[in-house]
C-alpha positions in Angstrom: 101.9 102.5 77.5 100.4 105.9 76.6 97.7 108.1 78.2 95.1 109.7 77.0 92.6 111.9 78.7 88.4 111.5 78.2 86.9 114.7 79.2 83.5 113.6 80.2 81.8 116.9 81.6 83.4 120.5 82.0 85.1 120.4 86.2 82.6 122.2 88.5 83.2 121.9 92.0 81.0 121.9 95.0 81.3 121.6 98.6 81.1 118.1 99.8 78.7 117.4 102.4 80.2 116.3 105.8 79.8 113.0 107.5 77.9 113.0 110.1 78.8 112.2 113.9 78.0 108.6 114.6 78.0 107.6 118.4 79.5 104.3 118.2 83.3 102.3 118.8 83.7 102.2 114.7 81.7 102.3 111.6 82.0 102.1 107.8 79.5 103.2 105.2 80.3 101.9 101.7 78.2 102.4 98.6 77.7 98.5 97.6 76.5 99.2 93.5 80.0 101.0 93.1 82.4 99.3 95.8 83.5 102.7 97.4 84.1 103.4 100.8 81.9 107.0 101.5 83.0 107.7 105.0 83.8 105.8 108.1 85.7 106.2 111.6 87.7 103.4 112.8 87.2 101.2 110.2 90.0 98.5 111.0 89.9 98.7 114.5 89.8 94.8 115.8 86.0 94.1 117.6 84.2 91.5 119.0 81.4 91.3 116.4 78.6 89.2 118.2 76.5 88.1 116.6 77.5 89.7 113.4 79.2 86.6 113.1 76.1 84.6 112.3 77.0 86.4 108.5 79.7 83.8 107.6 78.0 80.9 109.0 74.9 81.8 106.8 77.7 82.4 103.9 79.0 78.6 104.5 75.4 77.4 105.0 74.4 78.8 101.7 77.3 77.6 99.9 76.6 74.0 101.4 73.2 74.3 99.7 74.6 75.5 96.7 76.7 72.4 96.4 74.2 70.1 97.9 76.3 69.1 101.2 73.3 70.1 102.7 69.2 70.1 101.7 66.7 72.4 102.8 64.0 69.9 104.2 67.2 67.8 105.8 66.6 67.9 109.7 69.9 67.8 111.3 70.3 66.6 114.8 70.4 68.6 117.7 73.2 68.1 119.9 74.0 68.7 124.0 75.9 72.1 122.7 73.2 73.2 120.2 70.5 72.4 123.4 72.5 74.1 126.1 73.5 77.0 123.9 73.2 80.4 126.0 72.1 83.6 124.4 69.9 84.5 121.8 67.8 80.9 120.8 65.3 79.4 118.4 64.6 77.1 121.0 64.9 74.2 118.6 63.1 70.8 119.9 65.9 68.0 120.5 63.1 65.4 120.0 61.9 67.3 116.6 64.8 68.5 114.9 64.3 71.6 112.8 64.6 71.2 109.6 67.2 73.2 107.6 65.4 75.8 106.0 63.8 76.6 109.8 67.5 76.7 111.3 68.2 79.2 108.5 65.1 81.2 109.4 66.1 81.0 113.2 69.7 81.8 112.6 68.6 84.9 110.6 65.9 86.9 111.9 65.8 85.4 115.6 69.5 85.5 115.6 70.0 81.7 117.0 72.8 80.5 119.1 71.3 76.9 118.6 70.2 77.3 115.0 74.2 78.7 114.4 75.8 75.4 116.1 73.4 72.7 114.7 74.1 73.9 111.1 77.9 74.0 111.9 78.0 70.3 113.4 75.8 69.4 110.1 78.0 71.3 107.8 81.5 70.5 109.4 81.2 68.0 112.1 81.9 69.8 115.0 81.5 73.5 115.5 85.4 73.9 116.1 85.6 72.2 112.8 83.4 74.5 111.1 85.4 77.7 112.8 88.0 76.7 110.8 86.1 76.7 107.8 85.0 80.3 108.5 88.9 81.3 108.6 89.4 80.2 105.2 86.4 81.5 103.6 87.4 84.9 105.8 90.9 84.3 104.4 89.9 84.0 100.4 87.5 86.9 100.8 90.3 89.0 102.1 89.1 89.8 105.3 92.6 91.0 106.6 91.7 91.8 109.7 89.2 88.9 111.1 89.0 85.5 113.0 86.5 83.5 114.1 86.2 81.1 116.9 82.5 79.6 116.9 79.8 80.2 114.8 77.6 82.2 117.2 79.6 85.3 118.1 79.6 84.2 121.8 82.9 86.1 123.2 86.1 84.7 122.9 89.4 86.1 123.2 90.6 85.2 119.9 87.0 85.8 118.3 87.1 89.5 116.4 86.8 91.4 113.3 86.8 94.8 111.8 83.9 97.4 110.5 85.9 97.0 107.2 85.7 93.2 106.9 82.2 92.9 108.1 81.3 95.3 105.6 83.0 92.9 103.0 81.8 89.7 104.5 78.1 91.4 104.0 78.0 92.8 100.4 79.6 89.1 99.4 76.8 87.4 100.9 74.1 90.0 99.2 75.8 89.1 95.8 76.6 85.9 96.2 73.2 84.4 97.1 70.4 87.1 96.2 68.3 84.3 96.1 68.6 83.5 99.9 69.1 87.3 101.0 65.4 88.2 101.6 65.6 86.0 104.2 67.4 88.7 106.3 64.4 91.3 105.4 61.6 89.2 107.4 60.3 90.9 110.0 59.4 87.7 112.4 59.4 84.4 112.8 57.1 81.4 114.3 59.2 78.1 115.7 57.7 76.0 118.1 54.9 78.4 118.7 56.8 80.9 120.0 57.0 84.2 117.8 59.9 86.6 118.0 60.9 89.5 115.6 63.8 90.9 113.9 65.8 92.6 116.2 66.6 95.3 113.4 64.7 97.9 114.0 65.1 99.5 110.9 63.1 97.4 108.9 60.2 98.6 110.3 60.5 102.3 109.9 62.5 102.6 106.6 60.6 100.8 103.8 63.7 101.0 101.5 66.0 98.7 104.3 65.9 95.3 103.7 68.8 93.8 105.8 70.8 92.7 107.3 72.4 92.1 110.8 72.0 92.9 114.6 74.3 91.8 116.9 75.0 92.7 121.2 77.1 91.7 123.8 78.2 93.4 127.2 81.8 93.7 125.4 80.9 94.4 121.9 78.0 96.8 122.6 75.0 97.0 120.6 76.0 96.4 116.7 73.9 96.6 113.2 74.6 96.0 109.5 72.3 97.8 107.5 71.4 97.7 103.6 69.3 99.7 102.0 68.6 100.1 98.1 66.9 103.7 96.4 66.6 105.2 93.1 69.2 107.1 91.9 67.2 110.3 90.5 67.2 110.3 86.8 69.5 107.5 86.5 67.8 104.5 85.7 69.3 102.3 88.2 69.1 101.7 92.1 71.9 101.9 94.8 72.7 99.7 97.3 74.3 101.4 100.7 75.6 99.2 103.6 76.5 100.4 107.0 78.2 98.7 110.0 78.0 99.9 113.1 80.0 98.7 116.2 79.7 99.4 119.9 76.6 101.8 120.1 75.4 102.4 123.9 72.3 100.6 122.8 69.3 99.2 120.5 67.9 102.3 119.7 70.9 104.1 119.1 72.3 101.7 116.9 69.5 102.1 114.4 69.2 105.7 114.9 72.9 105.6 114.1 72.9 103.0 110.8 69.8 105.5 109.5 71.6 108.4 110.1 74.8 107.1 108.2 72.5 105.7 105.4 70.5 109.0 105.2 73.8 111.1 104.7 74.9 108.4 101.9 72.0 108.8 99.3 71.5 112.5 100.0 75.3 113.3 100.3 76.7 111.3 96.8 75.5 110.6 93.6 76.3 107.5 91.3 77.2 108.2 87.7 77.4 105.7 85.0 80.5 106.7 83.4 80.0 104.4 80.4 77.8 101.3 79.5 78.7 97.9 78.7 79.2 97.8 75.2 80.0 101.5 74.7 83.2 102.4 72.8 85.5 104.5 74.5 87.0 105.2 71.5 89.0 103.8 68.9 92.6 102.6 69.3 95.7 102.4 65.9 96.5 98.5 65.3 99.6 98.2 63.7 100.3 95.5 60.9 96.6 94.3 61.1 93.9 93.6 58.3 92.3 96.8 59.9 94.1 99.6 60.7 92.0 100.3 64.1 89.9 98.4 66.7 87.1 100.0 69.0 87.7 99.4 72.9 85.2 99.1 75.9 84.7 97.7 79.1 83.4 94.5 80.4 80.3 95.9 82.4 78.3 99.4 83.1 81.5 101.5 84.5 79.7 103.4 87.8 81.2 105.6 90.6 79.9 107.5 93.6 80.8 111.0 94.2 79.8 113.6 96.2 76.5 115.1 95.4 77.7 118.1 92.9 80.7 116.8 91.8 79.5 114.5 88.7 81.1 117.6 86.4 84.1 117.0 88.0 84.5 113.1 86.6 87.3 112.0 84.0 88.4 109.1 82.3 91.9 108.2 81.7 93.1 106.1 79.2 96.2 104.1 79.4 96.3 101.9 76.1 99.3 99.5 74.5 101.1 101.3 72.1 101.9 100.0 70.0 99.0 97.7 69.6 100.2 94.7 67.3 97.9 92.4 65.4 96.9 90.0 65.6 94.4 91.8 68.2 91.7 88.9 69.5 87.9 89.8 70.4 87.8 90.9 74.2 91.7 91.2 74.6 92.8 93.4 77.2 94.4 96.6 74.9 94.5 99.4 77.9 93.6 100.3 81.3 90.6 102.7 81.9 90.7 105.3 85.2 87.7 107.2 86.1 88.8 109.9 88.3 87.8 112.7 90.7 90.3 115.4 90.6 93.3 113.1 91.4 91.4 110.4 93.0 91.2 107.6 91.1 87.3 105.8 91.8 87.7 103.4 89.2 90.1 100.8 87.0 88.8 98.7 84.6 90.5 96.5 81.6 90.2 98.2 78.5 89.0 95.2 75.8 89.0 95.0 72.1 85.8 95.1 71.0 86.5 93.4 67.8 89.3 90.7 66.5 91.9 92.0 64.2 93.7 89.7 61.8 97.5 89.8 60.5 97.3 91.8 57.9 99.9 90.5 54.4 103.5 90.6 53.6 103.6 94.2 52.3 101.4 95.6 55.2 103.3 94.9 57.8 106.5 95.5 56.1 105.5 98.9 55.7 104.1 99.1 59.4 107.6 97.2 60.2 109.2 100.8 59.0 107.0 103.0 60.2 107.6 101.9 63.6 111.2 101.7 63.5 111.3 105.6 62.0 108.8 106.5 64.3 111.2 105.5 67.3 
């Protein structure tokens, strides 16, 4: 493999805007558009995450919809546990059942203890049955760090997460079912006549917040997921920031908290796209092909976060194949692009052909045949 360097802008360094002091156990804030982690305290620390759990049930729920295991107008029954469920309710009807797509909105914005065990039962069976689900899905999203023991966040000894893996858990829901996501941006919700509102307080005073999560116990403290999405100035595209915030003394201060953290994201960093889907990167030798060069790219619009005045400071790093023999086929991976920040690396991406390259004939790659053995 060799390296080559991609000067994008001249290096011009600023002073990087500190992270503000959050009152709560442990936080995260991660810049969803680039997958970058912008500044957090306590990130892995193991908490009870309340009702922050209700995030992987909705995941599962979704997915059951997705794969029709379970139908929006289907009106599951509503069991003893579901009825007698403490905390936070919906206040689901045993002699009506809800139907799903109500349970959903229940779960969601009223933050439903009996909304989250009647969709487990209906996916799973049982709500230990569908605990065990939640493991898996936490286990194939990575989530190194959390376990689940019902699908309500009711406290448990052996029920706990991380800042970290809630902040996963969150951005894969956002991306894996935009469709369902606006759900979480509703302000209220009617069921059986009785009205209550989104416990997330910052939906009403920040236009640009649209999710996702509140979450309180005694032990856990008062918790909130936030999401919001702005313009990046002069970009042409919008960012997505999410926030987790664990164990704030209370309901106020955990949304004066998750805006404070969100504030110092989009005014602190800047995303750059470093190059575009399609856009060569520049073009790479083929040896013994019908062409004597192939143009390389990347898969998808290459974008990183850095701190506000440091987007002079970005470089690209190319380690590429060499040699590169034909044949060479269309989208083959010929390198490794690095976008860096002084000797941070932000970014990897597969470097791809951006073209096929045939053999090329007999006397071609003879010839290439010696010029690679004299140029060892």
């Amino acid at each position: 493999m060799l390296f080559a360097s991609l000067a994008l802008i001249a290096f011009a360094p600023q002073a990087i805007a500190q992270a503000p002091a959050v009152a709560a156990r442990s936080w995260i804030l991660i810049d969803v558009t680039t997958d970058q982690v912008l500044a957090s305290t306590e990130p892995d620390q193991k908490v009870e995450p309340a009702s922050l759990t209700k995030l992987m049930t909705a995941y599962l729920a979704f997915t059951a919809l997705r794969e029709k295991r379970l139908a929006l107008d289907q009106r599951p029954p509503v069991s003893q546990a579901a009825w007698k469920a403490i905390g936070s309710r919906m206040f689901v009807d045993p002699a009506k059942p809800a139907t799903v797509d109500e349970l959903l909105h229940g779960m969601i914005i009223q933050s439903g203890n009996d909304a989250s065990i009647i969709l487990a039962e209906a996916i799973a069976g049982s709500e230990a049955a569908f605990a065990q689900q939640m493991n898996r899905e936490a286990q194939r999203m990575g989530l190194k760090n959390t376990q689940f023991r019902n699908a309500t966040g009711l406290p448990d000894p052996q029920h706990y997460t991380t800042a970290r893996d809630l902040a996963t858990l969150a951005a894969r829901l956002i991306a894996d079912f935009p469709q369902r996501y606006g759900m979480y941006s509703q302000k209220e919700y009617v069921y059986n006549k009785i009205r209550q509102p989104n416990r997330n307080r910052l939906l009403f005073i920040d236009s640009t917040v649209d999710g996702v999560k509140t979450g309180h116990t005694d032990a856990a403290g008062y918790c909130l997921i936030a999401s919001a999405v702005r313009e990046q100035p002069g970009a042409g595209f919008k960012r997505r920031l999410l926030s987790v915030v664990l164990g704030a003394a209370s309901e106020s201060a955990r949304a004066i908290e998750s805006q404070k953290l969100l504030n110092y994201g989009f005014q602190g960093f800047d995303s750059v796209r470093v190059f575009s889907k399609g856009q060569a990167t520049g073009s790479y030798e083929v040896w013994k092909g019908a062409l004597g060069e192939v143009q390389a790219g990347v898969r998808a619009d290459l974008i990183v976060t850095v701190p506000r005045g440091q987007a002079a400071a970005v470089k690209a790093e190319v380690e590429r194949v060499q040699p590169l023999v034909a044949p060479v086929a269309l989208g083959q991976r010929i390198g490794t692009l690095r976008v860096k920040l002084g000797d941070t690396i932000l970014a990897e991406r597969a470097l791809l052909a951006s073209a096929a390259v045939a053999e090329a004939g007999f006397f071609k790659r003879a010839w290439d045949t010696i010029r690679l053995w004299t140029a060892k």
